[in-house]
C-alpha positions, 0 to 999 in steps of 0.5 A, spaced: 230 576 203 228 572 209 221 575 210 220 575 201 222 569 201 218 566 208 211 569 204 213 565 198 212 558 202 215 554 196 214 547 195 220 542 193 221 543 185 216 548 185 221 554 188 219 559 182 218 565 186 224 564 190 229 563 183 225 569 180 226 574 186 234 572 187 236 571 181 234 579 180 237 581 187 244 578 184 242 581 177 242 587 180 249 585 184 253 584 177 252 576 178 251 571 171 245 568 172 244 561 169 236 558 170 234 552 169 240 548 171 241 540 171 234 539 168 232 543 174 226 547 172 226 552 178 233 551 180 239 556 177 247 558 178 250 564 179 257 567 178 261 573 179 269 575 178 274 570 176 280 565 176 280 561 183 279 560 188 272 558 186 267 558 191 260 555 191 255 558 197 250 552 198 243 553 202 237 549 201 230 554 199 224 549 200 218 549 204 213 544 208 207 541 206 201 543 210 207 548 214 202 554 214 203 559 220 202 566 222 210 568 224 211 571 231 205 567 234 206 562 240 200 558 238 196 555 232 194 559 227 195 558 220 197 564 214 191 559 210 189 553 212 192 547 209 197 551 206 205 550 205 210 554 210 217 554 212 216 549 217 224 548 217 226 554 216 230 554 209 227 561 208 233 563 211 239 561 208 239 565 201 239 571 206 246 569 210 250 567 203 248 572 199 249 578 205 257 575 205 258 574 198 256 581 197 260 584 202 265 580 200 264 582 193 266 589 196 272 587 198 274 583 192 273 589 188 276 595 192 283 590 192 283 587 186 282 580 189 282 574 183 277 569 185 271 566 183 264 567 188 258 562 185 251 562 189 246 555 187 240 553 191 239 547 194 231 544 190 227 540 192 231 538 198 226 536 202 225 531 197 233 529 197 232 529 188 236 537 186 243 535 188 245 529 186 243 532 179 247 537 179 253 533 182 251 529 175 251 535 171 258 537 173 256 543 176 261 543 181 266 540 178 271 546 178 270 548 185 275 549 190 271 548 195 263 548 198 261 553 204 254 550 205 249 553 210 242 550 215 238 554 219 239 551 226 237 553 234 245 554 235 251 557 231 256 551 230 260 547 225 263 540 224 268 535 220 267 528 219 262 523 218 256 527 219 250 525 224 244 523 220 244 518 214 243 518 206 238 515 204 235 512 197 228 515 194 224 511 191 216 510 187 214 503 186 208 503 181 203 497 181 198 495 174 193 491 176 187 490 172 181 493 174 173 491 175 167 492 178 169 491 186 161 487 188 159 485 180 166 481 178 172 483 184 174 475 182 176 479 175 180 484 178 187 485 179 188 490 185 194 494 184 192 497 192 193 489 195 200 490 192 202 496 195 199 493 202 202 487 201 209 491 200 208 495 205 206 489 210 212 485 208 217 491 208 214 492 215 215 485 218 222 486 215 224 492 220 225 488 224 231 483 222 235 490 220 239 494 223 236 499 228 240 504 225 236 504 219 230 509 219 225 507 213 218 511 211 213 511 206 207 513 203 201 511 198 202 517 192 197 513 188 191 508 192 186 508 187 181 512 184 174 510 188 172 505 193 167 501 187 173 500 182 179 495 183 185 499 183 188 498 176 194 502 178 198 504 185 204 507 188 208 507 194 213 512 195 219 510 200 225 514 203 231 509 205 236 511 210 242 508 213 248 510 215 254 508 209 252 507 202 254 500 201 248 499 207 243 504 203 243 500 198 244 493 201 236 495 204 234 498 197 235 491 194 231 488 199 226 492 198 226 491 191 225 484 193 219 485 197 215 489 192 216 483 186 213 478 192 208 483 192 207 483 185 208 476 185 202 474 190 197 479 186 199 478 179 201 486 178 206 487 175 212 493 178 216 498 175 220 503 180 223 510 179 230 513 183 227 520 186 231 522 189 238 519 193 243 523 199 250 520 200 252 521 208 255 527 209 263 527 210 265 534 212 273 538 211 276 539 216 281 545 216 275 549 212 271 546 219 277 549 223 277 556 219 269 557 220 270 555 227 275 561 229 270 566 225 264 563 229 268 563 236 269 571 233 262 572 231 258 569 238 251 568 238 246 575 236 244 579 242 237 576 244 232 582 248 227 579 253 223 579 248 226 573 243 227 569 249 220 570 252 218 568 246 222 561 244 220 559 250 212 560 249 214 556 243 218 551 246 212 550 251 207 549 245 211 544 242 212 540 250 219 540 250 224 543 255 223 551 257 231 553 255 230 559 251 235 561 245 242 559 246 247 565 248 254 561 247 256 558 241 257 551 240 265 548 239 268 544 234 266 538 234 270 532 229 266 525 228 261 522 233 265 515 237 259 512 235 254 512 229 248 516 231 242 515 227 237 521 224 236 526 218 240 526 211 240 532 206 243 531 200 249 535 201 252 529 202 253 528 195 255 534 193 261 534 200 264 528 196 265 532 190 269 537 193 271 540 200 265 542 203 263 545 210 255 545 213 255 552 217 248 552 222 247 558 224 242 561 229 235 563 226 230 558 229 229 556 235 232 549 239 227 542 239 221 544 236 220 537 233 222 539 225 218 538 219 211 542 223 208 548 223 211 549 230 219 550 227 215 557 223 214 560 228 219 563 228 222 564 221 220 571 220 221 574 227 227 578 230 229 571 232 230 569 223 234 576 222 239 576 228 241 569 226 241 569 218 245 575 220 250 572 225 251 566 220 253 571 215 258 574 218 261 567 220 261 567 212 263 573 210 269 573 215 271 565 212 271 567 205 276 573 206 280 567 210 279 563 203 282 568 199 288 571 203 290 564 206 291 559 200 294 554 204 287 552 207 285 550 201 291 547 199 290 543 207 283 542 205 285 538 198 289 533 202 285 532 208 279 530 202 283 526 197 287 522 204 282 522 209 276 522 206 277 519 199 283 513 202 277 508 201 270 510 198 269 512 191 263 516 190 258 514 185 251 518 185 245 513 187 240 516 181 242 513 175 246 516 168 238 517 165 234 518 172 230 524 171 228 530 176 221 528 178 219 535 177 212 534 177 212 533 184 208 538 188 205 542 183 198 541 184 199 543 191 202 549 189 197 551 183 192 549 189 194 554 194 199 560 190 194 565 188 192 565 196 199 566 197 200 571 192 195 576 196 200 575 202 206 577 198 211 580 202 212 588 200 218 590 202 218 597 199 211 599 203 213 595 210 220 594 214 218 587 215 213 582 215 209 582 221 208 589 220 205 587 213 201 582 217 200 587 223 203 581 228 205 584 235 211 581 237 211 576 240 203 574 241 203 569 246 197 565 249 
């Protein structure tokens, strides 16, 4: 699973591929499989057995624009050039859960256990635009609890308020008036000028915000040709903070600062909710039982291969020479003080129902994220033994869920005292917001039938180097 689906290199929203072949893994594995989910075209729910506990296996499958790179090798050298890849190492996540709930599966079956297994996959969530959904949906709206998994270079687990922000994704779309750009520019209402003009004044603006927040953009739609004004552009913010109530404080000042950028170029402005993530809030007694399972499990068994590999990729990527880590990290509860940083979409889901985030050990440590670099290692023995640790972490936690239910019952009252005493959850997207599924598929129409050929073939190779005749590890 992790090699198949390492070769698709599937981009937010366009995840076929992915949802084909797992669907058919879980098919064959007695699974009921629902595609098309939540207005989700490449998204889909699986469940098997009955009754509760009902638990939900989460883990995100989407890859990184322009992330292609041949695997096992420590320096720059694209599958196909401009391609996408798994430059954050989602490729490896379906991997872990479905190894649990199959193993699981087993013990369900041979001791005539009641409860529910359902498995879902996190779409598009590099754009922070599939949870949020299918939390509107009410997808999860009878479960018992959450066990969400993320590639990571250690092997670890937490409760709280997670590091890292939530975030509002948002597209503002310009209309001008076009016109000859030397005949009769004065004719012309240039929606470029607005969008330059927002972005101007939205940087300006940086400064006055607090330095926790993080905000980027980029233009989606410039116009169409150098001797035409603009008649229509876009501009595609993610707004990050630490709390809901502060996401949405910068949201409307952006909303402000793109009506004076029409206000000065006499366009007018629409905006579409993309996508929104909720800072994660993680369970505690779930946390604690994962953690008893990962202190059980420990870290893979690295050979001096995988560590002379990780630090020739930890040398590429100008940072430290420490080598895989060997002990996993401990529990940890809430930082003492906020630390700005990523989001992911989970955190909508986590205010739902008790949920936890495994990361397990199948990349390696600071690499940057989001780069060609964090591919390297996503279909190497490095990838394997970690989705393997992890799912053994799961495995094990599942049987706890069954056979202990006073941890759920823990669980339901840590959420609703703890976690809900003073926040209501209300998604960012609206009631009528839409998926944006158009995103990405001109990419992937562009670069699918050269991604076709290099399929991985598991019934003619034991693993994906093998197919592509990669020696592990190739090193400078």
């Amino acid at each position: 699973m992790v090699d198949s689906l390492f070769s698709f290199s599937e981009l937010g929203f366009q995840e076929y591929e992915t949802q084909r072949y797992i669907s058919e893994v879980l098919l064959d594995n007695g699974f009921r499989v629902e595609k098309g989910v939540a207005g989700l075209p490449s998204g889909w729910i699986a469940k098997w057995g009955s009754g509760h506990p009902i638990i939900a296996l989460g883990t995100d499958v989407d890859g990184i624009p322009k992330a292609s790179q041949k695997p096992g090798v420590a320096y720059k050298t694209p599958l196909i050039e401009g391609a996408p890849g798994h430059g954050e190492g989602h490729n490896s996540g379906m991997a872990v859960i479905i190894t649990a709930a199959l193993a699981l599966q087993d013990v369900m079956m041979r001791e005539n256990l009641p409860g529910t297994l359902v498995i879902w996959p996190g779409i598009a969530e590099e754009l922070l635009a599939g949870k949020a959904f299918m939390t509107r949906e009410g997808l999860f709206d009878d479960v018992d609890a959450v066990l969400f998994t993320h590639v990571s270079g250690n092997l670890a687990t937490s409760y709280g308020k997670a590091n890292g922000t939530g975030l509002i994704s948002v597209e503002y779309t310009f209309k001008g008036e076009s016109s000859h750009s030397a005949g009769a520019p004065w004719r012309g209402k240039s929606a470029l000028d607005a969008v330059e003009l927002m972005n101007a004044g939205w940087n300006a603006r940086r400064e006055h915000l607090h330095p926790l927040q993080r905000s980027h953009y980029i233009i989606s739609d410039g116009g169409d040709q150098p001797n035409v004004v603009p008649q229509t552009a876009s501009v595609w913010y993610y707004i990050r903070e630490m709390t809901a109530e502060n996401i949405l404080e910068n949201y409307e000042k952006l909303n402000k600062t793109a009506e004076g950028a029409a206000l000065m170029t006499d366009t007018t402005v629409s905006h579409r909710v993309v996508g929104g993530a909720w800072p994660r809030f993680f369970n505690k007694p779930i946390a604690e039982a994962v953690d008893k399972n990962i202190q059980a499990v420990g870290m893979p068994k690295w050979d001096a291969k995988d560590q002379q590999f990780a630090k020739a990729v930890q040398k590429l990527a100008n940072t430290e020479q420490t080598g895989l880590k060997t002990e996993p990290n401990e529990l940890t509860g809430p930082s003492a003080y906020p630390i700005s940083g990523g989001s992911d979409d989970i955190g909508d889901i986590s205010w739902l129902v008790p949920t936890i985030n495994l990361r397990f050990p199948a990349n390696i440590n600071d690499l940057g994220g989001h780069n060609w670099r964090n591919t390297i290692a996503m279909a190497t023995p490095v990838a394997h033994k970690g989705s393997v640790v992890g799912a053994k972490v799961i495995a094990r936690t599942l049987v706890d869920l069954l056979m202990n239910p006073q941890i759920i019952k823990d669980a339901n009252d840590y959420f609703h005292n703890v976690q809900l005493k003073d926040t209501k959850y209300v998604p960012f997207i609206s009631a009528t917001e839409k998926p944006a599924i158009e995103k990405n598929v001109d990419i992937m129409a562009k670069f699918k039938p050269e991604l076709k050929k290099l399929y991985y073939d598991p019934k003619k190779y034991n693993t994906y180097l093998e197919q592509l005749g990669i020696t592990y590890p190739t090193l400078p």
